[in-house]
FIVO-770452 format. One record per residue: residue in one letter; x, y, z of N, C-alpha, C in turn. Coordinates in pm, whole numbers, plus 32768, in hexadecimal, padded with zeros to 4 digits. Example, Ala and Ser with C-alpha at 12.3 -4.5 7.8 and 13.67 -1.06 7.14 Angstrom:
<sites>
a85277DC7830C84CE7E3E830C85287EB6830C s85057F1F82C485577F9682CA850A80038313 
</sites>
This chain:
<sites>
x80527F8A80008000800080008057807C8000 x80D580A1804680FD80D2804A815080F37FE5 x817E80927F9581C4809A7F06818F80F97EB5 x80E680C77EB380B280F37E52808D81657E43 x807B81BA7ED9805A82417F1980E582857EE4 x812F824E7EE581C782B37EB481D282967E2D x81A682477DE681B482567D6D815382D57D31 x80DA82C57D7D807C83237D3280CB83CC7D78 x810C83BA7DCF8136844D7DEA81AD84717D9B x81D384227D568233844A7CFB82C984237D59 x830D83997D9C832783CC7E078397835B7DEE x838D833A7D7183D782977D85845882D97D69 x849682FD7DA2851F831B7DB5854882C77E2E x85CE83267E9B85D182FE7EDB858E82C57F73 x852483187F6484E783267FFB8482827B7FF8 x845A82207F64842F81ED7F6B849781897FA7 x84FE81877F6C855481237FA6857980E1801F x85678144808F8585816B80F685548185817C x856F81818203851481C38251858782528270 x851D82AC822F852C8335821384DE837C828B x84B8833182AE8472838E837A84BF83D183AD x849B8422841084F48471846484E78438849E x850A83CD84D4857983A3853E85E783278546 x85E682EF85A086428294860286CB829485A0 x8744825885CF87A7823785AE87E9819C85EC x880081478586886980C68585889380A1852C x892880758562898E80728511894B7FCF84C3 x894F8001840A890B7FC483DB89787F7B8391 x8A1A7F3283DC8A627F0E839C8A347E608384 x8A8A7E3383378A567DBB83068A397D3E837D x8A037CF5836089E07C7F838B89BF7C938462 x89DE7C5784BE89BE7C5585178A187C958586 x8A437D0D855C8A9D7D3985BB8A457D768625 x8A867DBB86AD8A1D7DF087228A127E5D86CC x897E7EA586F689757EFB870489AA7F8986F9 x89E27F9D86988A3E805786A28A1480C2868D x8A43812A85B38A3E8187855E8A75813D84BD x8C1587917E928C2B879E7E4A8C8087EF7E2D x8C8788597E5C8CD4889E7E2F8D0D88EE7EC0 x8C9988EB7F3C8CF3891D7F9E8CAF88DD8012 x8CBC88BB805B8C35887080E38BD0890C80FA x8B7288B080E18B02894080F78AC689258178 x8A74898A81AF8A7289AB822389E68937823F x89D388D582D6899B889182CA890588E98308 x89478969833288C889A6835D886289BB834F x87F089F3834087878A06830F87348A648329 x86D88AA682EC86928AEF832E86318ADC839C x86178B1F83EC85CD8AFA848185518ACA8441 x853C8A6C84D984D28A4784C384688A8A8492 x83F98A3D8443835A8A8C83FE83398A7D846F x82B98AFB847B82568ACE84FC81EB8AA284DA x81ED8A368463815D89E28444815E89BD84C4 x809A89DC84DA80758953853880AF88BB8506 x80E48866859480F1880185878078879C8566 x8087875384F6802F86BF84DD7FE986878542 x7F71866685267F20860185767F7D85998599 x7F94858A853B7FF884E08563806284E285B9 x80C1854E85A78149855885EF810C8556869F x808F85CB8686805D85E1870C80578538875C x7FED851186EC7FCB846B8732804684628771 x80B784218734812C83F787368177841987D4 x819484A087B881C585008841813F84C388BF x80BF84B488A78066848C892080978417896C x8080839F890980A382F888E9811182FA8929 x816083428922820083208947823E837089BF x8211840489BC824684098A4A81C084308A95 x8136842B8A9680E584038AED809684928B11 x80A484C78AC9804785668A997FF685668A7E x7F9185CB8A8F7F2485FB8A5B7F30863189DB x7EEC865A898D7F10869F89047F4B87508921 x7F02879E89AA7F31881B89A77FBC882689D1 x7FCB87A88A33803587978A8680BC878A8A17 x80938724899680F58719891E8109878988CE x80C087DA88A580C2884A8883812188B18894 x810B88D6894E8160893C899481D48900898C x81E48858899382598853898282D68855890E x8290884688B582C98859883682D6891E8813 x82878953883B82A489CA881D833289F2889B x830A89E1891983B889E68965840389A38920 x8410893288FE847B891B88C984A689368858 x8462897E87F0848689EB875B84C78A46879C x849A8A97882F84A58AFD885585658AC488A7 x856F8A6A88BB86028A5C892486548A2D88A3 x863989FB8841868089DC87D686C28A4987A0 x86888ABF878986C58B53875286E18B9187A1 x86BD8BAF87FF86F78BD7887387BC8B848895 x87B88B3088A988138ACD88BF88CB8B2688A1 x88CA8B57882389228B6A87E189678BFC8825 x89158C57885189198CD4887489438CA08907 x88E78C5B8964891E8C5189F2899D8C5889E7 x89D38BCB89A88A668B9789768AD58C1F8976 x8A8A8C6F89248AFA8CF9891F8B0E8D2C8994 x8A618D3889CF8A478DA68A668ACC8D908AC4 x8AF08CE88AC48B1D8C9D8B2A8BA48C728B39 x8BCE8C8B8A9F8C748CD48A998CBB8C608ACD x8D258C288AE08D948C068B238D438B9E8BA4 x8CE28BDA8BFD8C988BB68C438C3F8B318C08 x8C3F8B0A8BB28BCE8AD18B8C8BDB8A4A8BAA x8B728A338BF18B6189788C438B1188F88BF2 x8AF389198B7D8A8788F78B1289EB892E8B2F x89AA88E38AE8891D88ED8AB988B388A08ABD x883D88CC8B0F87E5885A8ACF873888908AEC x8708883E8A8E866A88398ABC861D880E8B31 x85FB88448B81859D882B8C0D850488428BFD x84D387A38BE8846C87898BC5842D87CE8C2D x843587CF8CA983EB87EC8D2483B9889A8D09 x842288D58CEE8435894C8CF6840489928C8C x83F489338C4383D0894B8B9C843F89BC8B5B x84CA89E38B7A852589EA8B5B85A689B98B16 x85F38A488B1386958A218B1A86BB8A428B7D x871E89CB8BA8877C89D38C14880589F08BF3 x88548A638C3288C68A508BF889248A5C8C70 x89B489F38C818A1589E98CE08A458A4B8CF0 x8A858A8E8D3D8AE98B118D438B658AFE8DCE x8BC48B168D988C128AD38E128C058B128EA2 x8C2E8B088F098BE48B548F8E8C568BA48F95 x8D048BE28F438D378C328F578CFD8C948ECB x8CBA8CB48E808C758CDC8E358C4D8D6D8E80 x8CA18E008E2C8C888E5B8E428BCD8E788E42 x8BA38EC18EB78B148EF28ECB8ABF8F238E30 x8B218F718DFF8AEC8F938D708AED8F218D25 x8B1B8ED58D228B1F8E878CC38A9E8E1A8CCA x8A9A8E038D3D8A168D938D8789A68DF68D62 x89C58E928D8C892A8EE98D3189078EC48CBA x89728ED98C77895F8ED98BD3893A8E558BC0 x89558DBE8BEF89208D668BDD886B8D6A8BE7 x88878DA48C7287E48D868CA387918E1D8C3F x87C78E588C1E87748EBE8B83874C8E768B1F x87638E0C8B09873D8DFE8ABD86C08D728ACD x86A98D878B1D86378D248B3E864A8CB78B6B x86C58C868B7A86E68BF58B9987068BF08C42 x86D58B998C6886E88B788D1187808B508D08 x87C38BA88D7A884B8B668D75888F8B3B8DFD x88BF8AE18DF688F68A688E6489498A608E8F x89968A7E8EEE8A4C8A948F018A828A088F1C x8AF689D98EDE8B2089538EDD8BCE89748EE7 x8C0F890D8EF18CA289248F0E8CF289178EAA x8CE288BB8E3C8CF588808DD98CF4890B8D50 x8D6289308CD78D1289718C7D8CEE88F28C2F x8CC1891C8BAA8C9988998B3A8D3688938B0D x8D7F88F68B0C8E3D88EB8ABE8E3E88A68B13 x8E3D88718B948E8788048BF48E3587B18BF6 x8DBC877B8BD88D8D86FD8BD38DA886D28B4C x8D97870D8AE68DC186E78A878E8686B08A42 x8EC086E48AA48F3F86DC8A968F4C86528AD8 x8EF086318B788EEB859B8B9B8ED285358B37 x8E6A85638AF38E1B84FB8A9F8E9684F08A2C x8ED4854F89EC8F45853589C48FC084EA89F2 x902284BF8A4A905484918A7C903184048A92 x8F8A84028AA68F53835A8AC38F4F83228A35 x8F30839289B28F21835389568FBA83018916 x901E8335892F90BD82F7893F90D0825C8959 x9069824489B4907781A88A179018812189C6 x903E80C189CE9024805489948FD4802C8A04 x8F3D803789C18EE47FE38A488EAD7F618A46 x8E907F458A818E7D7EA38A998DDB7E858A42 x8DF17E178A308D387DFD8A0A8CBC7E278A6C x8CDB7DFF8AC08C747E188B5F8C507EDA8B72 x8CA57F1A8B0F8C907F7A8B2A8C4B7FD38A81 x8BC880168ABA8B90800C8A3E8B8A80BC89FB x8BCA80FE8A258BDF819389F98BE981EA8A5C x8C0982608A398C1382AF8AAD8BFD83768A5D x8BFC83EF8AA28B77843A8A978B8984878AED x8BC785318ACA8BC385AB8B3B8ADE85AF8B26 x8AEC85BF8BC68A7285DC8BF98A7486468C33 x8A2B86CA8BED8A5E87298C2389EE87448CA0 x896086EC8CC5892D87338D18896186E98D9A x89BA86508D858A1186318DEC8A82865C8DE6 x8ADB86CF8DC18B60873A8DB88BAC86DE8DB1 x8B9B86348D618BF485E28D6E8C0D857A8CE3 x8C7885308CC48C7584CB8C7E8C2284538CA4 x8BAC844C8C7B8B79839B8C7A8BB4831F8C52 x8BCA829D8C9F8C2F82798C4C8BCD81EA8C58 x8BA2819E8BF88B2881568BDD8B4980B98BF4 x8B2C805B8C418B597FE08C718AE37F938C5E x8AF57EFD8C2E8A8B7E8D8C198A6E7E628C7D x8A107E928CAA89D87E0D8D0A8A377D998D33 x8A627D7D8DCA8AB27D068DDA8B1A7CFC8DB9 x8B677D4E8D5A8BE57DA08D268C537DCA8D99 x8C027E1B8E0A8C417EA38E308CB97E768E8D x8CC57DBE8EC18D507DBB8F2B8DAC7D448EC5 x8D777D658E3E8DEF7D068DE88E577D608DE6 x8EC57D308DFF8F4D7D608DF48F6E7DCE8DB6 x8F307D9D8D1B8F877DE98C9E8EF87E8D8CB5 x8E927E5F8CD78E457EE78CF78E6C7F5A8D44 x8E6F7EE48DEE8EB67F498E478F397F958E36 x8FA07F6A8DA990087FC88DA88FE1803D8D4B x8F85800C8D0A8F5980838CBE8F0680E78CCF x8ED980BC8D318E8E812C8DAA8EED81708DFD x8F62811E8E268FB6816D8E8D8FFC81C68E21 x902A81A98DAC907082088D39902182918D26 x8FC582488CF08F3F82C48CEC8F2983378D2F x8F2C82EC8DCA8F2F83728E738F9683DD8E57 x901683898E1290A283D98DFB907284538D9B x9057845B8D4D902084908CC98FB584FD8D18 x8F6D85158D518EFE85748DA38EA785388DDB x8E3B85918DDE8DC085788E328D6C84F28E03 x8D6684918E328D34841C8E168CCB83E18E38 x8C3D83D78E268BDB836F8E638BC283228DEE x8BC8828F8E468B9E82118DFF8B1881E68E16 x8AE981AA8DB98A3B819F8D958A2C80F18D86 x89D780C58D8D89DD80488D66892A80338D17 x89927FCD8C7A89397FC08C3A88F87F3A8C32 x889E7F3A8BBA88477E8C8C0988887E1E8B8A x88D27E788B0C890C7E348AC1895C7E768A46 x89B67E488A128A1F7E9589C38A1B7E9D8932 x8A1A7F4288DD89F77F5C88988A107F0E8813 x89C07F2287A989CF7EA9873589937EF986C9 x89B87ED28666898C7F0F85B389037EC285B7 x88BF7F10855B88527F03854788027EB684B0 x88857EA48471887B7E41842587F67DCD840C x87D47DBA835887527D1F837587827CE982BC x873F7C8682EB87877C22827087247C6081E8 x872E7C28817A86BD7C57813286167C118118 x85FB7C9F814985437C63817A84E07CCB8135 x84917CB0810584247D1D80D584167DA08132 x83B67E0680F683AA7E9E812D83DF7F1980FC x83F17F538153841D7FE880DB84AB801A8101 x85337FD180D785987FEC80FE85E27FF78087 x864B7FEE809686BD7FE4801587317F78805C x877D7F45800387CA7EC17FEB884E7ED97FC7 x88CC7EB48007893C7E9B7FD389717E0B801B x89957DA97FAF89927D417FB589267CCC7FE8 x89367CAB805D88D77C4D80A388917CAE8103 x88CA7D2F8111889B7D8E818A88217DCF816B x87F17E0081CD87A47E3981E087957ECC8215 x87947F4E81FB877C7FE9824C871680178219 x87268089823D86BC8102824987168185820E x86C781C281A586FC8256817A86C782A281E3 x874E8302820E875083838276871883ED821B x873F844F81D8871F84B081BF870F84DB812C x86EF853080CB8706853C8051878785CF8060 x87C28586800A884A86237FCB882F86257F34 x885C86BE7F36884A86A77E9188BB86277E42 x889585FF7E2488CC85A07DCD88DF84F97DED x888685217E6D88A1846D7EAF8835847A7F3C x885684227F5B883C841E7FEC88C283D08074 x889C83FB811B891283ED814688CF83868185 x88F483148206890F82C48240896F82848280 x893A820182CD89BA81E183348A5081C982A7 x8AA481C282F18B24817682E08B4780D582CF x8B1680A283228B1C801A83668A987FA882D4 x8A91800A82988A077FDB82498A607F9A81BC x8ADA7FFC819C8B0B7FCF811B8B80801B8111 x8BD77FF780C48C6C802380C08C4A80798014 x8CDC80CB801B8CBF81297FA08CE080D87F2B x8C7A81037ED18C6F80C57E5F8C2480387E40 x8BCF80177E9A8B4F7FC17EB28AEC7FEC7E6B x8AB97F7C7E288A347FA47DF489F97F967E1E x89437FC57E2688F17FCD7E9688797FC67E1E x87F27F6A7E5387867F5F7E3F87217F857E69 x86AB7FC17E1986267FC07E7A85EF7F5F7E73 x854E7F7E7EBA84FF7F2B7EEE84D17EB07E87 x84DF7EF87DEA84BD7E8A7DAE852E7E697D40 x85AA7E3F7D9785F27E3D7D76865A7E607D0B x86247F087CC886827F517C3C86E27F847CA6 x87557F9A7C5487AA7FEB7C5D878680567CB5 x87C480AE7D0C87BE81407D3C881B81997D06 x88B9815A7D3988FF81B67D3A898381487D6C x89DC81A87D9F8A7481727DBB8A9381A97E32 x8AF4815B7EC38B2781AA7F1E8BA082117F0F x8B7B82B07F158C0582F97EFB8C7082EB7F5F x8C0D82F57FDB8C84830280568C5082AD80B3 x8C8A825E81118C6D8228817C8CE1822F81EB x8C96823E82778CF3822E82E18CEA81B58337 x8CF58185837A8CE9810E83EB8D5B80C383DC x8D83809384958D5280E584DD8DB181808509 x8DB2819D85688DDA821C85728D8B82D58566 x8D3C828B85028CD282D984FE8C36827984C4 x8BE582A184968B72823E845A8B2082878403 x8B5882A583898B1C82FA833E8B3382F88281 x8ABB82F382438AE382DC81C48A8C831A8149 x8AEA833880E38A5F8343806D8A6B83397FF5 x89EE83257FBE89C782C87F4C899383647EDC x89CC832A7E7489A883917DE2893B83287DAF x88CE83677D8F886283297D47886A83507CA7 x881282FA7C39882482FC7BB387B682B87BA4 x87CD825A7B2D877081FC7ADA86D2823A7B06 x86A782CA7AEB864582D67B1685FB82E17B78 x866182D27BF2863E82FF7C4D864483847C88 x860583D97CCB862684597D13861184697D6B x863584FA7DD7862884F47E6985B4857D7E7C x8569855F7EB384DD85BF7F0A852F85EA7FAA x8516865E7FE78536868C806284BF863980DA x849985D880B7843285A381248482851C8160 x842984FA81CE842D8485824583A88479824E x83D483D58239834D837482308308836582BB x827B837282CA823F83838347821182E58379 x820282A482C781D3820F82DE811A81F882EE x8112825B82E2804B82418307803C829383BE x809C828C841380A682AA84A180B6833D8496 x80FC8387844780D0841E842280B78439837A x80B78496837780AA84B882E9816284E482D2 x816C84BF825081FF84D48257824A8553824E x82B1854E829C82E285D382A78347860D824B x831C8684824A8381871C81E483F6871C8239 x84778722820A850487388261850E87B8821C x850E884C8278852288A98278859F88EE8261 x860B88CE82E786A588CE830D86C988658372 x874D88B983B887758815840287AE885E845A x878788B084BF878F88F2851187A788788584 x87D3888E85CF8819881A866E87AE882386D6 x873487DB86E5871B87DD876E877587D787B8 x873C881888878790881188AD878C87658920 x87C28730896287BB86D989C8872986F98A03 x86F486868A1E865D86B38A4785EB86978A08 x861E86D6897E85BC86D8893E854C863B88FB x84F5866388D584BE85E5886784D285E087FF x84E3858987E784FB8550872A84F784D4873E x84CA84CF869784718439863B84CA83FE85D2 x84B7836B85F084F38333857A84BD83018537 x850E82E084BD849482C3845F850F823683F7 x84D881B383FC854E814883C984CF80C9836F x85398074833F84C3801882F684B17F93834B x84CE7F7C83AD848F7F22840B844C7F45845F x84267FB984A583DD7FD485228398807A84F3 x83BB809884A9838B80F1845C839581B784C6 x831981B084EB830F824B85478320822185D6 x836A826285FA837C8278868C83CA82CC86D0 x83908322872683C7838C879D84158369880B x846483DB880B84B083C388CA84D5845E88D6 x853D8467894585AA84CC892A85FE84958941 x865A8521893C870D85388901873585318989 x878F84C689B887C6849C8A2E885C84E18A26 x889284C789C3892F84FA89D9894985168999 x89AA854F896F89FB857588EF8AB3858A88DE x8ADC856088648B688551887F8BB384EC88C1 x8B568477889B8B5483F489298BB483A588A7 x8C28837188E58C4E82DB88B78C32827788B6 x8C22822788478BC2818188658C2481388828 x8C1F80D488AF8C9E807C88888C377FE28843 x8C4F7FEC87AD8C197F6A879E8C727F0B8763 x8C377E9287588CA77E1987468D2B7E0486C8 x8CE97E5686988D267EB286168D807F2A8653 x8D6E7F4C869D8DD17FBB86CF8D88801886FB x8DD7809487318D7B80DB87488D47815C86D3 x8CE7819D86F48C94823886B28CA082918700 x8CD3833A86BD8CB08377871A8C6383CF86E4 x8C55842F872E8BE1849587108B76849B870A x8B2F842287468A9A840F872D8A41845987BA x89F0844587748955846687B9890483FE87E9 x891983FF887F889383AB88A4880D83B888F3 x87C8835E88C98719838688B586DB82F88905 x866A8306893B85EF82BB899885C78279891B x85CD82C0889685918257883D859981C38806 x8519815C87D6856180E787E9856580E7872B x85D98055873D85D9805986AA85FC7FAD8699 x860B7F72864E861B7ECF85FD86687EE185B4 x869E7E66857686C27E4284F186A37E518476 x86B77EA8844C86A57EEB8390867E7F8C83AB x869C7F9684378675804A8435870E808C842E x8774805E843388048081841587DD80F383BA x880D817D83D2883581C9833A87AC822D8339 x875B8200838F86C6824E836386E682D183BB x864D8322839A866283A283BF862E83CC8462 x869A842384858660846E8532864284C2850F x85CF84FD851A857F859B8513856385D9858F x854E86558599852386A085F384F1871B85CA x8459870D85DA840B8786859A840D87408508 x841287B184D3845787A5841984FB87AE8407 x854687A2849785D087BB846C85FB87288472 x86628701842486AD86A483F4872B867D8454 x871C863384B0877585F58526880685AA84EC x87DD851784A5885184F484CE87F68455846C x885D83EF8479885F837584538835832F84A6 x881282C4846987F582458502888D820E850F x88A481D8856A894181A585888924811685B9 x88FA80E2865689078062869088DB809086DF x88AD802787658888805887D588477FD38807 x88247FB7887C87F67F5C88CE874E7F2088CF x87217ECC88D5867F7EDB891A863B7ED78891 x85DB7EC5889485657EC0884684F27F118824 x84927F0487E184127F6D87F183B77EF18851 x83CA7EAD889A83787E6488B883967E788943 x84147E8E897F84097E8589FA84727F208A04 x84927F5F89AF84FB7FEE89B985647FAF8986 x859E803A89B4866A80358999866680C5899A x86EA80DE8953870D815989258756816888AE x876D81AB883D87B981A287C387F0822F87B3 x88548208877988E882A8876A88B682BA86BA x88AD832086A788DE8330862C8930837385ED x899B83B9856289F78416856A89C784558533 x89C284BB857D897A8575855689C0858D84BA x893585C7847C896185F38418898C866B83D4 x89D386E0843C8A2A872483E38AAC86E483C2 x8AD186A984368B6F864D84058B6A86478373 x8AF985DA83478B03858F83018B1085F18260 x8AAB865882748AA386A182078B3586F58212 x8B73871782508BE3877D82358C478705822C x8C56865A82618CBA8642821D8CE386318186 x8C69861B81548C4685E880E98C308647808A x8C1D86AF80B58C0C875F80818B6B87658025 x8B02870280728A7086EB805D8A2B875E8068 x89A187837FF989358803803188D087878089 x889587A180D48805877380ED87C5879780A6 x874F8754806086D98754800F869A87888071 x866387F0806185EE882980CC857288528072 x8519885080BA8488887C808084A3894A808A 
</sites>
């Protein structure tokens, strides 16, 4: 049904291929691994958000998932348009001082860190600009310089990524379940302490690609694999890494030709993209699946931590969470990723590569991640300005 709905929209390009949704991210590298990710790089920015009312559907979605009323989803999507643009300016207000960022659902805000030796003016000018601000000890240059230093160290399997948290002023450093007094963990926790501010978390299981063999639905194909198209660029579309190496050919749903891999990363990073041809082309939308109506990608503006966003892949199709971390390392069996984003959202096998949305802005890839849609998890995906300025990509925007 859905084939046929995109054929009549004129649509059989890439988005048919694919789960083109805004959301989730997993690393959609081959076969059964855990869980993971022209002329000058153009800017992955975008223009701010539209203030269309949000969709019936997204609304559903935002209810269903984090347990809202419809006005209650509403206000919250408009704070969070409102801490998203905002976000960039605090950042300046906060100078040298700056402890990171994030969304406070409670508050229906931005929160922003500021260190507690932070000249009086400077904590003004933060708090001018509308954002609640928090005094912490930590700046983000020194948690981030930890998280640097940890990224140096060879971690053990038992240990499944790690993640400046800026509303804990600390490095998270992410442990499996039953993991945390094996040997090779505990030295990498005691290394870690060396490196800065450290809290360890414990998880219920360790991250994995998102990978599926080849099975019917609306995805695209390289080799026996299975992903999901992330985003449209002019001249292609982007996705995981872990999905296909450069110069792979890639299939759609009914099995023609698409296109070829130009660039791929994994691991190290989890990010890739495909030039389309033989008739195929790329639309600025994400597939809603029947669960919304499908969405216009506007720009690709950064939610901040906090926030909600939807994924959108060809096994599990629409689904919501928020943005848990960001800048987090995921150590998967493949090695590790850095730079990712992680999210409450759940995701499966064949959603590798698909799209994270927020609002109408354009997030990031699916990468890997833990758990199921049946009982949770969480999934990282890699944000997509990286991807467009390595690659020197426009976003297709509406």
């Amino acid at each position: 049904m859905r084939r046929s709905r995109i054929r009549h929209l004129g649509l059989a390009g890439l988005l048919v291929l694919g789960s083109l949704t805004a959301v989730g991210t997993l690393p959609a590298s081959a076969a059964d691994s855990p869980i993971d990710s022209a002329t000058s790089a153009t800017s992955a920015a975008s223009s701010t958000s539209s203030e269309e009312p949000a969709s019936a559907g997204l609304l559903d979605a935002m209810q269903r998932d984090f347990g809202l009323t419809r006005a209650e989803a509403e206000d919250r999507l408009a704070a969070e348009r409102r801490a998203t643009d905002l976000a960039p300016t605090a950042r300046r207000a906060a100078k040298d001082a700056f402890g990171g960022s994030w969304f406070d659902a409670d508050r229906g805000r931005l929160t922003v860190a500021v260190t507690s030796d932070a000249a009086p003016a400077t904590v003004r000018a933060v708090g001018a600009t509308g954002a609640h601000v928090r005094a912490v000890e930590h700046s983000a240059r020194q948690l981030d310089a930890a998280k640097t230093r940890i990224d140096r160290l060879d971690a053990p399997a038992g240990v499944s990524g790690w993640h400046v948290d800026p509303a804990a002023n600390s490095v998270v450093v992410s442990v499996v379940e039953g993991e945390r007094d094996d040997n090779d963990v505990r030295r990498f926790v005691g290394l870690a302490r060396e490196a800065g501010p450290v809290t360890v978390r414990t998880v219920p299981s360790a991250p994995r690609t998102l990978a599926a063999g080849t099975v019917g639905g609306d995805p695209y194909y390289t080799g026996n694999v299975r992903c999901s198209i992330g985003f449209s660029v002019h001249g292609g579309f982007v996705t995981a890494g872990h999905c296909g190496g450069a110069g792979g050919a890639v299939r759609g749903w009914d099995g023609s030709h698409i296109g070829t891999f130009q660039g791929s990363s994994f691991p190290g990073n989890d990010y890739a993209w495909v030039s389309v041809g033989s008739g195929w082309w790329t639309v600025p939308v994400v597939l809603g699946w029947g669960a919304i109506p499908d969405r216009l990608v506007r720009g690709s503006n950064e939610a901040p931590v906090g926030a909600s966003i939807c994924r959108s892949g060809s096994t599990t199709h629409w689904h919501c969470g928020t943005v848990l971390a960001k800048n987090e390392t995921v150590n998967y069996s493949q090695g590790a990723v850095h730079q990712m984003t992680k999210t409450s959202v759940c995701a499966e096998g064949g959603d590798s590569g698909g799209s994270f949305i927020s609002g109408d802005q354009a997030q990031g890839v699916t990468s890997g991640g833990w758990g199921n849609c049946s009982s949770g998890g969480e999934t990282w995906f890699q944000p997509l300005n990286e991807i467009l300025n390595r690659y020197g990509l426009t976003l297709h925007t509406a």
